[in-house]
C-alpha positions as CSV (number, residue, x, y, z in Angstrom):
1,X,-23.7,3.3,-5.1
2,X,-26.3,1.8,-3.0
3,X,-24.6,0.0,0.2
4,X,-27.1,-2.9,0.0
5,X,-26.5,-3.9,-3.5
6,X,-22.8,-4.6,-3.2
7,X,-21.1,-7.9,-2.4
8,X,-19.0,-8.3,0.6
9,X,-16.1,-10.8,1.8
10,X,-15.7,-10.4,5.1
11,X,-12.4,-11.6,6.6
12,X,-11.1,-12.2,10.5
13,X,-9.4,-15.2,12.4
14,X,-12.5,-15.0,15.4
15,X,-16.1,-15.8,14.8
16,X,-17.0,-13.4,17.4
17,X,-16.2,-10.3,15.3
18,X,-16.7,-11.9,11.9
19,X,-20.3,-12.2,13.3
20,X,-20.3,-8.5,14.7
21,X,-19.4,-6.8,11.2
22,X,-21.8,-9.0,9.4
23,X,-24.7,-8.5,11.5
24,X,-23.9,-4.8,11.0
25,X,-23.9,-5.3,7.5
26,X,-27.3,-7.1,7.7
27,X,-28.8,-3.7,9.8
28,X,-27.4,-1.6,6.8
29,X,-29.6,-3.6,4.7
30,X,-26.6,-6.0,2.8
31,X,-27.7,-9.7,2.1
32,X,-24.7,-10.5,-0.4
33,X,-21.9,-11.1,1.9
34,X,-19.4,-14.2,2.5
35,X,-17.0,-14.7,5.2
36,X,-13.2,-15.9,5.1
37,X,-11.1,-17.0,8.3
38,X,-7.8,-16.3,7.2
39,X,-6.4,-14.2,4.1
40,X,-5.5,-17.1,2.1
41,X,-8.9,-18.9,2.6
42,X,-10.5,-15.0,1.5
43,X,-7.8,-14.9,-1.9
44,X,-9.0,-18.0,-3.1
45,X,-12.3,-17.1,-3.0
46,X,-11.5,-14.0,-3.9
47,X,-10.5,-15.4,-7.1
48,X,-13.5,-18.0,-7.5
49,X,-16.1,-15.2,-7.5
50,X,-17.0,-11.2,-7.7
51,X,-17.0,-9.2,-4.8
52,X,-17.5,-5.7,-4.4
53,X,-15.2,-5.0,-1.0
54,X,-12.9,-6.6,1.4
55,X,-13.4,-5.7,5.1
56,X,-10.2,-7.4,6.4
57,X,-9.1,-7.9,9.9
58,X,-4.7,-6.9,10.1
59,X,-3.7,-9.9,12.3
60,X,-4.5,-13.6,11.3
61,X,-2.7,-16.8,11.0
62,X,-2.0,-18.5,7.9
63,X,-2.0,-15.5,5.9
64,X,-2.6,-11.8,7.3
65,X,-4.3,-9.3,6.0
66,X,-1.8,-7.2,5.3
67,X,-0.3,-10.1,2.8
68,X,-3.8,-10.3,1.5
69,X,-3.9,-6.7,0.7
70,X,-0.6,-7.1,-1.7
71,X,-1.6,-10.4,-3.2
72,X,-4.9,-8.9,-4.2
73,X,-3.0,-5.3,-5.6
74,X,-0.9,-8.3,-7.4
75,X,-3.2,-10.0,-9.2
76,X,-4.0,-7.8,-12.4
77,X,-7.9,-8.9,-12.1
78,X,-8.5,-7.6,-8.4
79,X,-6.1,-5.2,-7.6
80,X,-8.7,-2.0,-8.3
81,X,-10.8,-4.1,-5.0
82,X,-11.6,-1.7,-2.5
83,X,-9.8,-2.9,0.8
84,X,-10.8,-1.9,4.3
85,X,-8.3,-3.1,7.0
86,X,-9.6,-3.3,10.4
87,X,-7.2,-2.8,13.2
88,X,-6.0,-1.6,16.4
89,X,-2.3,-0.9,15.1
90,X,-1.5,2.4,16.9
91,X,2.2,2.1,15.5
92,X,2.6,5.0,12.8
93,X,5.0,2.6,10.7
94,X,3.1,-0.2,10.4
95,X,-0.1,2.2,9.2
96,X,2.5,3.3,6.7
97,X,3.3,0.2,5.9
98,X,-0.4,-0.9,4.8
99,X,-0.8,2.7,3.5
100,X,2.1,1.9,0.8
101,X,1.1,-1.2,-0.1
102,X,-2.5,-0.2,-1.2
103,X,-5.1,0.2,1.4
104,X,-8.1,2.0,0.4
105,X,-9.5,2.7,4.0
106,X,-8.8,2.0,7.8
107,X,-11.0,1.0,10.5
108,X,-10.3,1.5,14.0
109,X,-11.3,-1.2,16.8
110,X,-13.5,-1.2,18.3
111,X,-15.8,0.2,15.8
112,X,-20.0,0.3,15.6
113,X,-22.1,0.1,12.7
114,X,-22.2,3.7,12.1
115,X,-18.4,3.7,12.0
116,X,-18.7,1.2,9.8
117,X,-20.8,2.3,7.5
118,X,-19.3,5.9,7.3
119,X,-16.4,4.1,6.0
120,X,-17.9,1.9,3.5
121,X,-20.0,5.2,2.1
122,X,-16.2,6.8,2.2
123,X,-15.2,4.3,0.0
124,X,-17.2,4.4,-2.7
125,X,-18.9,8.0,-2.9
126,X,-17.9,9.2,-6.3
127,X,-14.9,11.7,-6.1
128,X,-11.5,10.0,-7.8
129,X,-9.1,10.5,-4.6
130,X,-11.5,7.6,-3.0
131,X,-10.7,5.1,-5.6
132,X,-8.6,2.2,-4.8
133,X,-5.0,3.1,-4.9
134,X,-2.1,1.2,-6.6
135,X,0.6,0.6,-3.9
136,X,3.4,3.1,-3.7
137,X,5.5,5.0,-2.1
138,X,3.2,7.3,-0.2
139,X,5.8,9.8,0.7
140,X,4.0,10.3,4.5
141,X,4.1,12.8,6.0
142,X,7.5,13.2,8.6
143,X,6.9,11.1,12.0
144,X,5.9,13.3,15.2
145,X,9.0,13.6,18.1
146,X,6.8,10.2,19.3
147,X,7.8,8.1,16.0
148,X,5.6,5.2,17.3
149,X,2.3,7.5,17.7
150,X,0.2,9.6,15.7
151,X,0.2,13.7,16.5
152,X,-3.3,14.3,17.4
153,X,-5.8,15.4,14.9
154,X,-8.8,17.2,14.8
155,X,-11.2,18.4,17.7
156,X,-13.8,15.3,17.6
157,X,-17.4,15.5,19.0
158,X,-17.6,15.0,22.8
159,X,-18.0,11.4,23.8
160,X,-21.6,10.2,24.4
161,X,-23.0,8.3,27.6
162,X,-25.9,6.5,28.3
163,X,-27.3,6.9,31.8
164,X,-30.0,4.7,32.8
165,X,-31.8,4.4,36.3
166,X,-35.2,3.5,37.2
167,X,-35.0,6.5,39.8
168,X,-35.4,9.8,38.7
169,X,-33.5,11.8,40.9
170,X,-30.8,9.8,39.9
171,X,-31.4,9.6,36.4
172,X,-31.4,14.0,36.3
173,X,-27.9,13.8,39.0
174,X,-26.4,11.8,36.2
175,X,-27.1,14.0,33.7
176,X,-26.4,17.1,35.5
177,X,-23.1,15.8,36.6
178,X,-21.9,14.7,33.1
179,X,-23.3,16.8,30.5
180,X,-20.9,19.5,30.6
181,X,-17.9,17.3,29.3
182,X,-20.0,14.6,27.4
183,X,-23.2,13.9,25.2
184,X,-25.6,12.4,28.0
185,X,-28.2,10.1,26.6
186,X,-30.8,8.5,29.7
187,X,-33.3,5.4,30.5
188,X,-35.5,5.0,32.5
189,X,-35.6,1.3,32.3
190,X,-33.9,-1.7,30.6
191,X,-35.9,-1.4,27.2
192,X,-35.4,1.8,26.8
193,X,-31.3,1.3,27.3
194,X,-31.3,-1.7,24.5
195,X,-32.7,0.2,22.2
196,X,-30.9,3.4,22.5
197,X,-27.6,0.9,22.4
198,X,-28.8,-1.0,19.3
199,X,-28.2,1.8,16.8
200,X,-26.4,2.5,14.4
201,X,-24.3,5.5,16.9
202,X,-24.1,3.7,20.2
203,X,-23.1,5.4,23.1
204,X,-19.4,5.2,24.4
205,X,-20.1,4.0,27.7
206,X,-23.0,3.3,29.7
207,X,-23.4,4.0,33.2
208,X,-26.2,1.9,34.9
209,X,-28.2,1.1,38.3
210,X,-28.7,-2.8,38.9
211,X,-32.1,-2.8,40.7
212,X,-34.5,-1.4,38.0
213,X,-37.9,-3.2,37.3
214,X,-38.8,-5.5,34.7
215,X,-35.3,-5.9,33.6
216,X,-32.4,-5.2,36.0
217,X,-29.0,-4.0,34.9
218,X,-27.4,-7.5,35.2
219,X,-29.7,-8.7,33.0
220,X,-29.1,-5.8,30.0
221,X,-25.7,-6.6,30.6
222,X,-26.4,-10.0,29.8
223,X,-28.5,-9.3,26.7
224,X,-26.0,-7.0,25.5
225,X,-23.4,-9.5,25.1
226,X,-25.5,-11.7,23.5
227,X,-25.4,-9.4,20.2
228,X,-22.5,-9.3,18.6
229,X,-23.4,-5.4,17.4
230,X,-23.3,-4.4,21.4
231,X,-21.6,-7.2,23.0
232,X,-18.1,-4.9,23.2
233,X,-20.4,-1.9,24.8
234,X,-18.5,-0.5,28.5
235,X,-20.2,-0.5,31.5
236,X,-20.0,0.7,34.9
237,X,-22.4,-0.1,37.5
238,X,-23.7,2.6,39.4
239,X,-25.9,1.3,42.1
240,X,-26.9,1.1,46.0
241,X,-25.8,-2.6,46.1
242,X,-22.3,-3.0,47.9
243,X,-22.0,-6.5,48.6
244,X,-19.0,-8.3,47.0
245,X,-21.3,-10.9,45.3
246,X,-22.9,-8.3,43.7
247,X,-20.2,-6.8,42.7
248,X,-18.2,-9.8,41.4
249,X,-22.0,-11.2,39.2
250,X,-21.6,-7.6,37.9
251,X,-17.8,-8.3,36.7
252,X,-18.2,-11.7,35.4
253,X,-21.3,-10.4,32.6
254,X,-18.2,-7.8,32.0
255,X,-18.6,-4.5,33.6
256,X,-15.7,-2.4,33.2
257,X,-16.4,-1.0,37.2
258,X,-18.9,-0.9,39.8
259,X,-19.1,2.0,41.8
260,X,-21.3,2.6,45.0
261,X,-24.1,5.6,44.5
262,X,-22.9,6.8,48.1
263,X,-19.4,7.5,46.4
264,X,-17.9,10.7,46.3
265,X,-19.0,12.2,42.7
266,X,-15.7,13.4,41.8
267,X,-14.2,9.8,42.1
268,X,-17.1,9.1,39.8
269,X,-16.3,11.5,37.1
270,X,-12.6,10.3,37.2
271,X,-13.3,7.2,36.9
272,X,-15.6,8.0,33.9
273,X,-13.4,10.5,32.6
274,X,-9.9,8.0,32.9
275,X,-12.1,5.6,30.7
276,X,-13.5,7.7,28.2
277,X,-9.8,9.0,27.7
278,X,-9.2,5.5,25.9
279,X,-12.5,6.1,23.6
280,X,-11.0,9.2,22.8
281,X,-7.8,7.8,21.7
282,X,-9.3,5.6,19.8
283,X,-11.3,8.0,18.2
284,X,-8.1,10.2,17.5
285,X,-6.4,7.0,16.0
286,X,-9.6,6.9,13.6
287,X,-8.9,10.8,12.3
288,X,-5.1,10.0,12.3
289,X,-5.4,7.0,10.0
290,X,-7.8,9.2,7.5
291,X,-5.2,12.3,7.7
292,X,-2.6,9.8,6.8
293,X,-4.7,8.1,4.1
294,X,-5.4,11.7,2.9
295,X,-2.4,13.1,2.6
296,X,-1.1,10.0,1.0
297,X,-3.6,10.0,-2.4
298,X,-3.2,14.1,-2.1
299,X,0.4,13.7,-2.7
300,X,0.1,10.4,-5.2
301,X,-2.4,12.5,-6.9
302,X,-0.1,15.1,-7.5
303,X,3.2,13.3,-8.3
304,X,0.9,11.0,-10.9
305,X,0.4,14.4,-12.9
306,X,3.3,16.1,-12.5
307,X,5.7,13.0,-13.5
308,X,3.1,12.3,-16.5
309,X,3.6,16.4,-17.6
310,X,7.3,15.8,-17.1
311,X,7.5,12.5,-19.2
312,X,5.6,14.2,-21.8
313,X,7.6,17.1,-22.5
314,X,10.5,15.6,-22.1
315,X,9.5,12.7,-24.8
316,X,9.1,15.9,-26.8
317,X,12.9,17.2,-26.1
318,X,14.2,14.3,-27.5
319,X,11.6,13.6,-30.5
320,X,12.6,16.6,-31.8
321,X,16.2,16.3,-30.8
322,X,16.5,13.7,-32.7
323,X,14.7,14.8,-35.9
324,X,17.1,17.7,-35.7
325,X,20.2,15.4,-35.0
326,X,19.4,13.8,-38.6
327,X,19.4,16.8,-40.8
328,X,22.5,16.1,-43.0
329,X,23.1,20.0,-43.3
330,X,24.0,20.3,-39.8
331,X,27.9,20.4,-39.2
332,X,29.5,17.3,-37.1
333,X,29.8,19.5,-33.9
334,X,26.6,20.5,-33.7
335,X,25.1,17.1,-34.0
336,X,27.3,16.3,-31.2
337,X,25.8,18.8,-29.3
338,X,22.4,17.7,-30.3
339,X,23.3,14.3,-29.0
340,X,24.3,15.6,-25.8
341,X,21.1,17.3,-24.9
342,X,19.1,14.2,-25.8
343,X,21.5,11.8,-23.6
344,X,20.6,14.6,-20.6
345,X,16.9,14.5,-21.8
346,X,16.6,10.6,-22.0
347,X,18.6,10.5,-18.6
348,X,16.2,13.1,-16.9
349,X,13.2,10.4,-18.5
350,X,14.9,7.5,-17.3
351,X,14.7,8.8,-13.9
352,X,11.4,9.8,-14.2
353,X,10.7,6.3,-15.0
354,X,12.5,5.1,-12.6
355,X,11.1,6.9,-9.8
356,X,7.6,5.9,-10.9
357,X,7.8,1.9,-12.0
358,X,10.9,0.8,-9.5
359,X,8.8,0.7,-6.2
360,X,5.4,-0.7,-8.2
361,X,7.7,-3.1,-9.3
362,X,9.4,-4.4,-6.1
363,X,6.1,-4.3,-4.2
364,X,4.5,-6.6,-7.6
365,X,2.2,-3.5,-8.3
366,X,3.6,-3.4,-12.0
367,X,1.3,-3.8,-14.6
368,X,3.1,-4.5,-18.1
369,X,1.4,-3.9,-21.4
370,X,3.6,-5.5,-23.6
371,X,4.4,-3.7,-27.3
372,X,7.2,-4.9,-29.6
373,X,10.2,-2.9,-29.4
374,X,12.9,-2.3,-31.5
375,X,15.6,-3.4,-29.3
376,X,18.5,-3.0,-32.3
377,X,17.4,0.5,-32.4
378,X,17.8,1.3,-28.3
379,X,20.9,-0.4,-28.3
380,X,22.0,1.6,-30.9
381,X,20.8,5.2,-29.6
382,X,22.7,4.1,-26.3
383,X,25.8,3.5,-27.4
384,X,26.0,6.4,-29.9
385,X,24.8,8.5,-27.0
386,X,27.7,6.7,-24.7
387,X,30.5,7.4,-27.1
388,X,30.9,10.9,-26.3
389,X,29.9,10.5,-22.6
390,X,33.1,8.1,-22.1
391,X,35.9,9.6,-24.8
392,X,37.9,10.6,-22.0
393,X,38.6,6.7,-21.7
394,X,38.9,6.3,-25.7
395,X,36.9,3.0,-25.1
396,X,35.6,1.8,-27.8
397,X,31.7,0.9,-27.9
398,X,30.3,-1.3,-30.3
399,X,26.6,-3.2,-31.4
400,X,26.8,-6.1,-33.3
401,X,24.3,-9.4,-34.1
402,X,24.4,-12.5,-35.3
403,X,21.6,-11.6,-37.6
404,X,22.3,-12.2,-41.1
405,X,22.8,-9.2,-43.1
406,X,19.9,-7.6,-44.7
407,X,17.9,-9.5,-42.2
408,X,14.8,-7.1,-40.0
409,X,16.6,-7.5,-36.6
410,X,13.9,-9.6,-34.4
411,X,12.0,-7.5,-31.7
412,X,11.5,-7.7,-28.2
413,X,8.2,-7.7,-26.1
414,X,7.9,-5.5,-23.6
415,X,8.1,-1.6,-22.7
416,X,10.2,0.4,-24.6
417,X,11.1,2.8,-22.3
418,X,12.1,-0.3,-19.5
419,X,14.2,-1.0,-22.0
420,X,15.6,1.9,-22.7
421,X,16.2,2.0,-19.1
422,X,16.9,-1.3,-18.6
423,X,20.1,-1.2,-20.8
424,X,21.1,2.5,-20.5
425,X,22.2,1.3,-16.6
426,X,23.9,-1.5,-17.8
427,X,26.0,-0.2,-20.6
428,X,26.2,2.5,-17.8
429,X,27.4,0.7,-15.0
430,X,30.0,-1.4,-18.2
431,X,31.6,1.3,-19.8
432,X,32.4,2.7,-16.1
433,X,34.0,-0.3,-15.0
434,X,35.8,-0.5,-18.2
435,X,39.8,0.4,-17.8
436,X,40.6,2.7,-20.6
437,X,42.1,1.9,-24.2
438,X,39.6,-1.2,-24.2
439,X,36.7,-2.5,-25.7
440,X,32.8,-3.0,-24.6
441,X,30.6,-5.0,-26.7
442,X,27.1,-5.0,-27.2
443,X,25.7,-8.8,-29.1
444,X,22.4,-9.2,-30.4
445,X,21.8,-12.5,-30.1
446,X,18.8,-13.7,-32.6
447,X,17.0,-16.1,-30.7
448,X,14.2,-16.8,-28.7
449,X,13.6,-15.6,-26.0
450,X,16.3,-12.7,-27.2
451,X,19.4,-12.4,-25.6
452,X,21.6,-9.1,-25.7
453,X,25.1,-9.5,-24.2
454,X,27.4,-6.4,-22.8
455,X,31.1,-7.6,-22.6
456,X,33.5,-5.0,-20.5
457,X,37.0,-6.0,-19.7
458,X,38.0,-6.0,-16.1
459,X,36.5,-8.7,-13.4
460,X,33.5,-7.7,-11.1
461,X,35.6,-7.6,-7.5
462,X,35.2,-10.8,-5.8
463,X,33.7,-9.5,-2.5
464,X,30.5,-8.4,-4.8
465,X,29.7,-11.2,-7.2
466,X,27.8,-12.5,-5.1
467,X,25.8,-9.5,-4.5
468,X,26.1,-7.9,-8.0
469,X,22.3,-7.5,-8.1
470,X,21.7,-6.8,-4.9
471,X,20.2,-3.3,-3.8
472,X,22.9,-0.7,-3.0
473,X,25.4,-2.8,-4.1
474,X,28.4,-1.1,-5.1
475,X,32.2,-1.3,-4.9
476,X,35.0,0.9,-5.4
477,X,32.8,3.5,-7.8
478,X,32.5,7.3,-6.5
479,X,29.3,8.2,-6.0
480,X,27.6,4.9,-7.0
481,X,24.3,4.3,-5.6
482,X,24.2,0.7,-5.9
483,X,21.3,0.9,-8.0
484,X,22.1,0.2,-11.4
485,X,22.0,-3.3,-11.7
486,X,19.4,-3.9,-8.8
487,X,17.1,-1.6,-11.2
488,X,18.8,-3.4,-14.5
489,X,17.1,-6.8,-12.6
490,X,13.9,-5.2,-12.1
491,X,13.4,-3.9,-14.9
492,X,14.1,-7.2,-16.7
493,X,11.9,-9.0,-14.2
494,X,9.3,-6.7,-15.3
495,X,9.1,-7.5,-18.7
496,X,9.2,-11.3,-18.0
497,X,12.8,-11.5,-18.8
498,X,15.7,-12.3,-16.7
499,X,19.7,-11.0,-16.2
500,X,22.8,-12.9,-15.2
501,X,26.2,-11.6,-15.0
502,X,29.8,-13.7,-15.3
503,X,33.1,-13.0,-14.7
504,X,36.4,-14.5,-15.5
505,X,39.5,-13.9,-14.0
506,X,41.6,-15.6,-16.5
507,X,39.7,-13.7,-19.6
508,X,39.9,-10.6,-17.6
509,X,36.2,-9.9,-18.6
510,X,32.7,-9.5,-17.2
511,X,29.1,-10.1,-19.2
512,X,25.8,-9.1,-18.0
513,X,23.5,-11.2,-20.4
514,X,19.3,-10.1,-20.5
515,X,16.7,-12.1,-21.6
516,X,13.6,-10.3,-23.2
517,X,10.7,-11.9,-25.0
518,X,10.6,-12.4,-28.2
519,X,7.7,-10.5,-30.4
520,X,7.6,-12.5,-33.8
521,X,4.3,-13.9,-36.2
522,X,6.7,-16.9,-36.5
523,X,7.8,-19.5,-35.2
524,X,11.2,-18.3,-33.7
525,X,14.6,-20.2,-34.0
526,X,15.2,-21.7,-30.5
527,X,18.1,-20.1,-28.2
528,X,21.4,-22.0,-28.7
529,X,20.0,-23.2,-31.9
């Protein structure tokens, strides 16, 4: 895809750099391209028109660009948006943090136009691990012994410096004392340094006499900053002029240094080399970032197929489980056994599930596409799959509706496997918390939206009710994650359904009641009807 032809929104708090990437834009040849000030200001236009990319800056008031990012993976219409955060976050958890929720490059500032465009041509050159990623769990690779850095990456190119002096002799020391450690670039006059800085690979520092012809070096300086493209461009005087009004015009048009020609050269180069140490590191940061962002989609890429192979084969465990499970010429114990390799199976795909949807779901990444699903017939498969699971307690586990006999029981709308989920934790998480020689009920309720109750006797402790839902919430249970009903929640959430839970100590009973959508071509009964 051609760089010109796309459509940009362009987002930071400052005029001053929303100004440098679009002129940058503008050399690359882009005309289509609309600026926001803040990440709310960019969603809502984001949402009144097409664009192709977001450049965002991280840090903004009102709404950053981080928030931004997960609004727009959110929102079902934009969240395949290419997303390029510019930053100069340097902490590894906060990279990991806009890594997760869906970032499909990083920028390092400062950046020039080249940098700029090597990441937009990044973004969209046609290979699949470039596409926008949904946000997930990245699964980064461990933290270095420095958790808040970055290990350091790659060899990079040497640094490049632009010499320029009117004097020859001094133009060719320059060179000769630089060009071992760095790319040396010269000028012999003012022009000639403008243009060399006015592409599209500037240099990462220039080094520059004041008393040059035509144009002296206080005047470059000057025209430098007037471009946004150059105007962040380090420079360090290097001239005959020693007086301290020379030197303080030089540091008010924003010279890094100014450093007498009769110094010693070795304070020169360590000077030069101390400040080219910080280009570096930002350089590094820049190859960090893309080994992060890397090994992110490498792993996602993998975990994609391998939990889609494993959800497959396991759907064909227990279709043929079950198909078996139904032959009437089998004896009773072996259909027992049948139904105890397809409760493993369905809880090995629950997991699987699980693992995949829970964190899309907490970070709003979910998308649901919505089927009607015979919610009689998962309650049903749970609880016979249940029975054996808990006869050690000799509870007794039962479905039942208000639907009039010889009735179709109604359907839900959502995902059937959520749903198996959904309720396979909470009859779970019920028929544990159950004291033995009792009862748990499952109700049907035929109404609309649907309601399905599970009953249990015993109370939900007082200390959690308040937190029954709540993540790693648990009481009292070996081995209990505390996940059950925070994923039970979820997964209800998901399907545009909700979950409350009541306890009475004077009944001596707890109910969890879920609310799915209804699927019907009718008109449905209303709930409480």
């Amino acid at each position: 895809m051609n760089l010109h032809q796309l459509s940009y929104l362009v987002v930071d708090d400052l005029e001053l750099m929303r100004a440098v990437t679009v002129n940058q834009l503008r050399g690359m040849g882009c005309d289509k391209i609309k600026m926001a000030r803040n990440g709310a200001e960019a969603l809502e236009m984001l949402r009144l028109g097409k664009y192709d990319v977001v450049l965002s800056d991280w840090n903004m008031p009102v709404m950053s660009g981080l928030d931004l990012l997960k609004a727009i993976r959110a929102d079902a219409k934009l969240a395949k948006l290419p997303f390029l955060m510019i930053t100069a976050e340097a902490e590894r958890r906060r990279i990991e943090m806009v890594i997760n929720a869906g970032v499909t490059s990083l920028l390092v500032k400062p950046y020039n136009a080249g940098s700029l465009k090597a990441r937009l041509e990044f973004i969209f050159r046609p290979r699949s691990a470039s596409a926008p990623r949904p946000a997930g769990n990245a699964n980064l690779p461990p933290p270095s012994d420095d958790a808040d850095g970055f290990e350091m990456g790659p060899t990079l190119e040497p640094s490049r410096i632009l010499v320029v002096d009117d004097y020859p002799v001094s133009l060719r020391l320059l060179e000769k004392m630089f060009k071992d450690e760095y790319q040396v670039l010269s000028a012999a006059d003012g022009e000639a340094a403008l243009a060399l800085c006015d592409t599209d690979s500037p240099p990462d520092l220039i080094l520059m006499d004041v008393l040059m012809p035509g144009m002296d070096g206080f005047e470059v300086v000057r025209r430098l900053r007037e471009r946004p493209a150059t105007a962040q461009l380090p420079v360090i005087f290097v001239t005959g002029l020693t007086d301290d009004e020379a030197r303080l015009k030089g540091m008010e048009l924003g010279a890094v240094d100014f450093v007498s020609k009769t110094s010693d050269p070795k304070a020169l180069r360590a000077r030069v080399r101390n400040f080219i140490q910080f280009v570096d590191m930002r350089r590094k940061l820049q190859a960090d970032y893309d080994s992060m962002l890397e090994a992110a989609r490498t792993r996602e890429d993998a975990e994609n197929i391998s939990r889609h192979d494993l959800k497959g084969s396991l759907a064909g465990i227990v279709g043929m489980v079950q198909a078996l499970a139904e032959d009437d010429s089998l004896a009773p114990q072996h259909v027992a056994q049948l139904r105890l390799v397809e409760q493993t199976a369905q809880q090995a795909m629950n997991m699987v599930n699980l693992a995949g949807d829970l964190y899309k779901i907490e970070m709003g990444q979910y998308r649901l596409r919505a089927v009607p699903v015979e919610i009689g017939e998962v309650l049903h498969r749970i609880v016979d799959l249940f029975r054996p699971t808990f006869s050690d307690k000799r509870l007794t586990i039962e479905v039942d509706t208000d639907t009039p006999v010889g009735t179709e029981l109604p359907q839900a709308l959502g995902d059937p496997m959520l749903c198996h989920s959904l309720f396979q934790n909470l009859l779970k998480n019920a028929c544990e918390a159950a004291p033995p020689d009792t009862r748990v009920t499952v109700h049907l309720k035929d109404e609309s939206p649907l309601r399905v109750l599970i009953t249990n006797s015993g109370v939900v402790p007082a200390t959690l009710r308040a937190r029954f839902f709540e993540k790693f919430a648990t009481s009292g249970k070996v081995g209990g994650s505390g996940l059950g009903t925070y994923s039970a929640q979820m997964l209800a959430k998901a399907q545009n359904g909700s979950i409350t839970m009541v306890t009475s100590d004077e009944l001596h009973s707890t109910t969890v009641t879920v609310t799915l959508p209804r699927h019907s071509q009718d008109a449905p009964p209303l709930a409480g009807a």
